[in-house]
C-alpha positions as CSV (number, residue, x, y, z in Angstrom):
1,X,6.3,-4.5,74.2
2,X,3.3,-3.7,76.2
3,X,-0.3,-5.5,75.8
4,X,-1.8,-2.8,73.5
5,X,1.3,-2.5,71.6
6,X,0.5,-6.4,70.8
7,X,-2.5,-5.8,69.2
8,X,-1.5,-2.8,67.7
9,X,1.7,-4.4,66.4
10,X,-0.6,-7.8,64.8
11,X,-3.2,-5.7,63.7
12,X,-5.2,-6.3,61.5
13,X,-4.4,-10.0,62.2
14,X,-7.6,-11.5,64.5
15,X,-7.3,-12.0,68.0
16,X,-7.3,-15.6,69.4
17,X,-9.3,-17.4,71.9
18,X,-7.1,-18.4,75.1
19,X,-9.2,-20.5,77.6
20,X,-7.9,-21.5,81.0
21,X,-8.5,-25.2,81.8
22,X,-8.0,-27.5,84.4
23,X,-4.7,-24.9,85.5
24,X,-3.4,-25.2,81.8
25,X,-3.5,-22.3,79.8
26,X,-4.6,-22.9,75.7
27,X,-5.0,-20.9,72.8
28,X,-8.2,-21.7,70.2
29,X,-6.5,-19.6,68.0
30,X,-5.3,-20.5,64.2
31,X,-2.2,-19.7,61.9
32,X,-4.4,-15.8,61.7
33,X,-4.4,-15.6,65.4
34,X,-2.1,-12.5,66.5
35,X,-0.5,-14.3,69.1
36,X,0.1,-16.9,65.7
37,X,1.8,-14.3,64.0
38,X,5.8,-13.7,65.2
39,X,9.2,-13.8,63.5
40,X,10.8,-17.5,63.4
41,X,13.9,-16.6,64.3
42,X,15.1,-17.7,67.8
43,X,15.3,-13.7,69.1
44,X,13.6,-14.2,72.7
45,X,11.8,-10.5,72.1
46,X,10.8,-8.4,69.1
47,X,8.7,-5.6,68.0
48,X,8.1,-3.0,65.4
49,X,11.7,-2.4,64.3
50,X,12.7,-6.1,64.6
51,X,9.8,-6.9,62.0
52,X,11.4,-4.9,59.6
53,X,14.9,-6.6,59.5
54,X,15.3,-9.4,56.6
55,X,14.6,-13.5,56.3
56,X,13.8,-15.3,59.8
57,X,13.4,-11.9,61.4
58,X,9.8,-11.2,59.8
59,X,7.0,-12.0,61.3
60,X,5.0,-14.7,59.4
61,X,2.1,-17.2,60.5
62,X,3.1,-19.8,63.0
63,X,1.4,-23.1,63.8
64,X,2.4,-22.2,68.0
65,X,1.2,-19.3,70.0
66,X,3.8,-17.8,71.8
67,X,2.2,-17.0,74.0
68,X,0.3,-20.1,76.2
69,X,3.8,-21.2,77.1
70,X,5.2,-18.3,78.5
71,X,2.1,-18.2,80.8
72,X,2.0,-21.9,81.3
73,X,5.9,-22.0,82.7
74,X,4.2,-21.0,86.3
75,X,1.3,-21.7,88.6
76,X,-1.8,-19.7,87.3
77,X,-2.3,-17.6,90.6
78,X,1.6,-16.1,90.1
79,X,0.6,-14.6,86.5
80,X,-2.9,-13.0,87.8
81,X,-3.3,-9.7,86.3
82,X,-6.5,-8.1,87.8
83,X,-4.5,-6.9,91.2
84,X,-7.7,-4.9,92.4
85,X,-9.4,-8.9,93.0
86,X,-7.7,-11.1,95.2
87,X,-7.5,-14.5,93.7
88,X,-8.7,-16.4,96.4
89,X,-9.0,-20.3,95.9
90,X,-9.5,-22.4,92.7
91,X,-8.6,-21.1,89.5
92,X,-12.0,-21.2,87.7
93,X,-11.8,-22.3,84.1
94,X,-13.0,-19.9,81.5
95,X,-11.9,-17.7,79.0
96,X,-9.1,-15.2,79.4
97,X,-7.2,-12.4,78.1
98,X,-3.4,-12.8,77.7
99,X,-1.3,-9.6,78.3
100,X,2.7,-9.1,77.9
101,X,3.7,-7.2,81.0
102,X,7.4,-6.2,80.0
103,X,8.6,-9.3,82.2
104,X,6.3,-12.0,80.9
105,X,2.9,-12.9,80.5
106,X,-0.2,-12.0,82.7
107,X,-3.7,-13.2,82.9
108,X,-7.6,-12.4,83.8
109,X,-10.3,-13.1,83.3
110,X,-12.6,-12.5,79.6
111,X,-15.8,-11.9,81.8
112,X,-15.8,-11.3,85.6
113,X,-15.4,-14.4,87.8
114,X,-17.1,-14.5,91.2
115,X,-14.4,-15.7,93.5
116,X,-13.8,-19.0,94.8
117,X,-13.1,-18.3,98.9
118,X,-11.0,-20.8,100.6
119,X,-12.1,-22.2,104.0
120,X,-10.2,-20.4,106.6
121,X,-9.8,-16.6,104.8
122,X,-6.6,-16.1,102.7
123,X,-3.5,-17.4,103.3
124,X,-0.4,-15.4,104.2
């Protein structure tokens, strides 16, 4: 499932609020939230045609996003999305945009961050 098919997939369910904070990831969101709304079966992936099986296999509103702990099982700057912006330094908090990347979740940020440069240049 790719980022847009998310969306496309939830729609027209809204799309929640996932802030980054103090190197924790957390969603704002409620039981509407499209990252809210997911089949409670144990399946570890589903789309489109999954949704249309029977019983646990339909999505329905969950009190969880999926999503914050698939992005919270490692360091922030190993989930980084924008790949055209080093991510030099701190994390900054702020608002950011969750993406499935076929592999797991990626990050960036909502609104551009100026970057926070290390003491010394980047690290290799």
């Amino acid at each position: 499932m790719t980022a847009h098919a998310l969306a496309e997939d939830t729609a027209p369910h809204a799309v929640a609020r996932h802030m980054l904070k103090g190197q924790e990831f957390t969603c704002e969101g409620d039981r509407t939230g499209a990252c809210r709304i997911y089949p409670i079966c144990d399946c570890e992936t589903w789309n489109a045609e999954h949704a249309k099986l029977d019983g646990e296999h339909a999505p329905g509103a969950q009190d969880e996003c999926w999503v914050v702990p698939w992005v919270n099982a490692v360091e922030p700057s190993d989930s980084f999305r924008d790949y055209q912006t080093a991510l030099l330094g701190d994390v900054l908090d702020g608002e950011v945009i969750l993406e499935w990347d076929d592999d797991g979740v990626l990050w960036r940020y909502a609104e551009q961050q100026e970057p926070v440069y290390r003491e010394g240049g980047i690290d290799e």
